[in-house]
Steps between C-alpha positions, in 0.01 A plus 500: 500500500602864390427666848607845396136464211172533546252467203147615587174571276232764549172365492154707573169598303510757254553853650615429882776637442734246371724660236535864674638325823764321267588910403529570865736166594701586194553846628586399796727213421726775363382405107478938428675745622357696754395837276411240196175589380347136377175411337220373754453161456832420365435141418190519313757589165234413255281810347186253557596444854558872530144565363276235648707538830552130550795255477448262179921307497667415789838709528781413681711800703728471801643712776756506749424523887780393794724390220197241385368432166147523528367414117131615478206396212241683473183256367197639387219513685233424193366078482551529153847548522557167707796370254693798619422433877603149440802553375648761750387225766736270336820767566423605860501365856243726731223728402404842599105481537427859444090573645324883484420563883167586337393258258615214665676185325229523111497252251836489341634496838374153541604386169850578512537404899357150384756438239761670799385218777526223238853602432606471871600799505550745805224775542590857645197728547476852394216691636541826251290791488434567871499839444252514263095627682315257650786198511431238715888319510432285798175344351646476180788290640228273672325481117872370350562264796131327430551490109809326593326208673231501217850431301600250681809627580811298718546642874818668406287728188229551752779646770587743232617809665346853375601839508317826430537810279465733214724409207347860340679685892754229436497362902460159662415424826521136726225579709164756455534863686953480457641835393496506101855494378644348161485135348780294758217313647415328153846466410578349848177304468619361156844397603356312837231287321559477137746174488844553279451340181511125501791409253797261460810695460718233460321290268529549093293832346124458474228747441158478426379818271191659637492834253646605172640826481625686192792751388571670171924413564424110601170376367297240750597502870412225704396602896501277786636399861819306451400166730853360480882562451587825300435676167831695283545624227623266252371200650372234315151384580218287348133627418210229615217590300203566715258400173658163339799435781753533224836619568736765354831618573544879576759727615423795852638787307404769745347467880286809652371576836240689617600809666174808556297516151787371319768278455880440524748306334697208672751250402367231783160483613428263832276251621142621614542822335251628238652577228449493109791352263539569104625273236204256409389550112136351613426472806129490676319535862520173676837363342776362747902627495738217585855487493489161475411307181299216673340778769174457592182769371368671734154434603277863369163584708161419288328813384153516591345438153282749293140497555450776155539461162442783233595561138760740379416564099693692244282868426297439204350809543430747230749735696802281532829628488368865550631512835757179565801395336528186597159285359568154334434150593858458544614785713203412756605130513866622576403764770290208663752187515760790573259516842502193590907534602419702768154460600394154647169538577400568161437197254476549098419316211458507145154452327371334208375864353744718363645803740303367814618413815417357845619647765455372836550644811380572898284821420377780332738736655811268405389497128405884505872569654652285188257665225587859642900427484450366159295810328766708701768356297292559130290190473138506327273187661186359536374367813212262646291505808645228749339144509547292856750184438274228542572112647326138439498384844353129546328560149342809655567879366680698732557902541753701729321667793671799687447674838398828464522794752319825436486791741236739426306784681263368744201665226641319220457140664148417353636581124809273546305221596232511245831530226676205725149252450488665095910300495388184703694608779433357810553723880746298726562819698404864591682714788383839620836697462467885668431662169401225283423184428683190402332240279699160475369244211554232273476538143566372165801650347300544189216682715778724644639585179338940480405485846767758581339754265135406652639589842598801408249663305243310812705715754642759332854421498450407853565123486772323525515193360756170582519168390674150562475142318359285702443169266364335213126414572141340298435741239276756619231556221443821278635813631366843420825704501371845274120553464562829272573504124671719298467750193705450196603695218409442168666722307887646459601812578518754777280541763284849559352624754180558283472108464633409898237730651191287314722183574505557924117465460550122443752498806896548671758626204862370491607773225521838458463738219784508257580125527565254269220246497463182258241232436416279741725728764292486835450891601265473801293289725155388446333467858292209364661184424481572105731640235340802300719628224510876477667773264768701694656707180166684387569821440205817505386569133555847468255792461480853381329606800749291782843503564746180556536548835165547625440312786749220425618368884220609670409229792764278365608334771915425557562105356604216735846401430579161636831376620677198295418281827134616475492483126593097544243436771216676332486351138305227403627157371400625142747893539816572541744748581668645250846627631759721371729755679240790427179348566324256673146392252263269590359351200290190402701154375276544159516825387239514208134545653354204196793261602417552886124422437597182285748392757204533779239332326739217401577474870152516610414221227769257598 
């Protein structure tokens, strides 16, 4: 054992605080200097992470306290981003649970403390926020210890010890009511419970690699804990393939540590370190480094498998290339399989129709996350509604249920219940919280899929909404998910505000004036379940007697613009998406209004 490391992971629900105490730790682990202005939220590098304000990779960083190593990965806090919790699990030896002294331990708090306790690994408890109005740290603490039984976990988890603070103040405290100071009681706490690394110095170099990293100079860099003997430059080693167990012969032609939000060269890196190491032409997530031809693989932790699949098309849209450069079949295949190197939770395969693909994956949010990256970087796409993975089980068809927690004003209870019953949900439990209420249910994944956007508009942007897998069950029946239709265009052009203002009769727009609009382009919502094409380019015949500009916006109201997540959830199984780095569209599959009606009779008739 390395006694002088400690490798830890940062685990909590979305928004307790997790990545702006990793600023603080790093600031005070002597990572900046002390008039360095940095970024808040260091870690979250990523412009998406920046703008949704979550965590979607795990990052490594590492900073230096008493002359200890303390490497820290920060894990996001989002269930459908369990691949990356996974695989920081594999690298580290203790975790920080990080719980708001408000909320209490939430949803993805229990889903990434469950994968924490089946680990074995060693639990320190952060009780964050106290300073924030109405905190409640010593009930709160009670809350973690109970979720902790639910978890079943070992007497030594449950003694986890806990300390208290404000990683926004940046102070720690052992005990409730001690004078407010600076971080040392974390630190201290870290270094007296976390365990040093388990590794075999003295036995021949092996390392199991838990994340791919990437540099312009380099190429592919493989990151992991070394779990025996050491790692220089200009070793030998050999490459087990995680996918076939083949073997390959490579060469470590540079070594890196982690040192504050970067890294730093070094000729020898040592056993239970994290570390990543260059020289591999191809190398993937899950493949084991030997220096010994006859070594052993390393066994690499089961992903919990997808429960979504969805379609991601090539735009054969009458305004393709308009706004994208990068469009064909080929380039989206590419993009995809060029994924799948880094992201394990995320399956893909090829399709018997020309410039479609499956992709599978945990959620909406982890698809929306890899369509938004991908229209940042030029491409033009199609994409599907989600359809639930379904099982044969015993000859009978089986769905993937979820638990659901929504917390909604106490007057917005009665609504949330009639939309849970509409989804085939079914109460397990409902807690009277000071200002709210907590709901707790079990539900189809496919009755969940829009739920979000129900609780929303249902409580005006009140809700919160959480959700956990809970298993594959008997398949639940017909769900009704959207009981609104839609108008669509049926004619080319731009859109005027002469044309919107009769349109908003029929119901919600999604455009406004001046856009570009095709046929079979959906530009609003129908609030009964029917589709009623409308004409969104008419323009005012002109007279002698009235002007062009008479009266054109009046009581038009603003268009709802939905986000790409929304988009995904809200289409129908016969729309799509239509991406590109402009625009989001949401359009029917058949664009010609004759075709559509064929199409539906011939699927009525069969």
């Amino acid at each position: 054992m390395n006694q002088n490391i400690r490798n830890i992971a940062i685990i909590a629900h979305v928004d307790h605080g997790k990545t702006t105490l990793v600023d603080k730790l790093l600031k005070e682990g002597g990572v900046f200097r002390a008039n360095q202005q940095i970024e808040e939220r260091a870690m979250d590098s990523m412009d998406l992470e920046k703008e949704k304000g979550i965590t979607i990779k795990a990052k490594n960083t590492s900073v230096h306290w008493k002359d200890k190593i303390i490497n820290i990965v920060d894990t996001p806090g989002h269930a459908d981003f369990g691949g990356e919790v996974e695989r920081a699990l594999r690298m580290v030896d203790g975790v920080l649970l990080v719980v708001d002294a408000y909320d209490g331990p939430q949803a993805q708090t229990r889903f990434v403390l469950r994968k924490a306790l089946a680990h074995g690994l060693k639990v320190v408890l952060v009780i964050n926020k106290i300073d924030r109005e109405n905190a409640e740290p010593a009930r709160m603490y009670d809350k973690v210890l109970e979720l902790l039984m639910e978890l079943n976990a070992s007497e030594e988890q449950f003694d986890a010890p806990v300390v208290y603070g404000s990683g926004r103040d940046g102070y720690m405290m052992f005990h409730l009511g001690e004078e407010a100071k600076d971080m040392s009681p974390l630190f201290q706490t870290i270094l007296d419970h976390v365990p040093p690394p388990f590794a075999k110095p003295n036995e021949p170099f092996h390392m199991l690699v838990s994340n791919i990293d990437w540099s312009d100079y380099v190429g592919r860099i493989a990151v992991g804990k070394i779990l025996g003997g050491t790692a220089r430059v200009g070793d030998p080693v050999f490459v087990i393939r995680h996918a076939d167990g083949k073997r390959a012969r490579a060469k470590i032609t540079r070594a890196f540590e982690f040192t504050g939000l970067g890294t730093r060269e070094t000729e020898t890196a040592v056993a239970g370190n994290i570390v990543g190491l260059s020289g591999f032409e191809d190398i993937d997530i899950g493949d084991t480094l030997t220096a010994e031809e006859d070594g052993h693989a390393l066994p690499f932790t089961q992903i919990d498998p997808p429960t979504l699949e969805m379609q991601f098309c090539v735009n054969d849209g009458p305004l393709v290339g308009q706004e994208g450069k990068l469009v064909t079949s080929r380039q989206l295949r590419e993009r995809l399989f060029r994924e799948l190197k880094t992201n394990v939770s995320i399956y893909i395969d090829d399709t018997d129709k020309a410039g479609v693909f499956n992709v599978k994956a945990r959620g909406a949010m982890q698809v929306a996350v890899l369509v938004e990256t991908m229209r940042r970087e030029g491409f033009e796409l199609l994409v599907s509604r989600p359809t639930v993975i379904e099982k044969t089980v015993d000859g009978q068809r089986h769905e993937p249920f979820e638990t659901v927690w929504i917390e909604v004003p106490d007057e917005c209870v009665g609504a949330i219940m009639q939309n849970l019953a509409n989804r085939k949900g079914r109460l397990t439990n409902m807690e009277k919280l000071p200002h709210s209420t907590m709901i707790e249910a079990t539900i189809t994944t496919r009755g969940l899929i829009g739920m979000e956007i129900d609780v929303v508009n249902a409580t005006n942007g009140r809700g919160v909404l959480s959700h956990l897998f809970k298993e594959y069950g008997p398949y639940a029946g017909e769900v009704l998910t959207r009981i609104s239709g839609t108008l669509i265009a049926t004619e080319e052009g731009e859109t005027t505000a002469y044309a919107l203002v009769m349109c908003q009769e029929r119901g919600k727009l999604f455009v406004s004036p001046g856009e570009r609009v095709y046929e079979g382009m959906i530009v609003g919502e129908n609030p009964r379940n029917e589709d009623i094409s409308i004409n969104a380019v008419r323009e005012k015949k002109l007279t002698n007697f009235r002007s062009q500009g008479e009266g054109v916006g009046v009581g038009l109201t603003p268009a709802t613009k939905l986000s790409l997540e929304r988009a995904i959830e809200y289409i129908a199984t016969d729309e799509f998406v239509e991406v590109t780095p402009k625009n989001l569209r949401l359009r029917k599959r058949i664009l010609n209004q004759g075709l559509r009606l064929k199409a539906a009779k011939a699927g009525k008739s069969n």
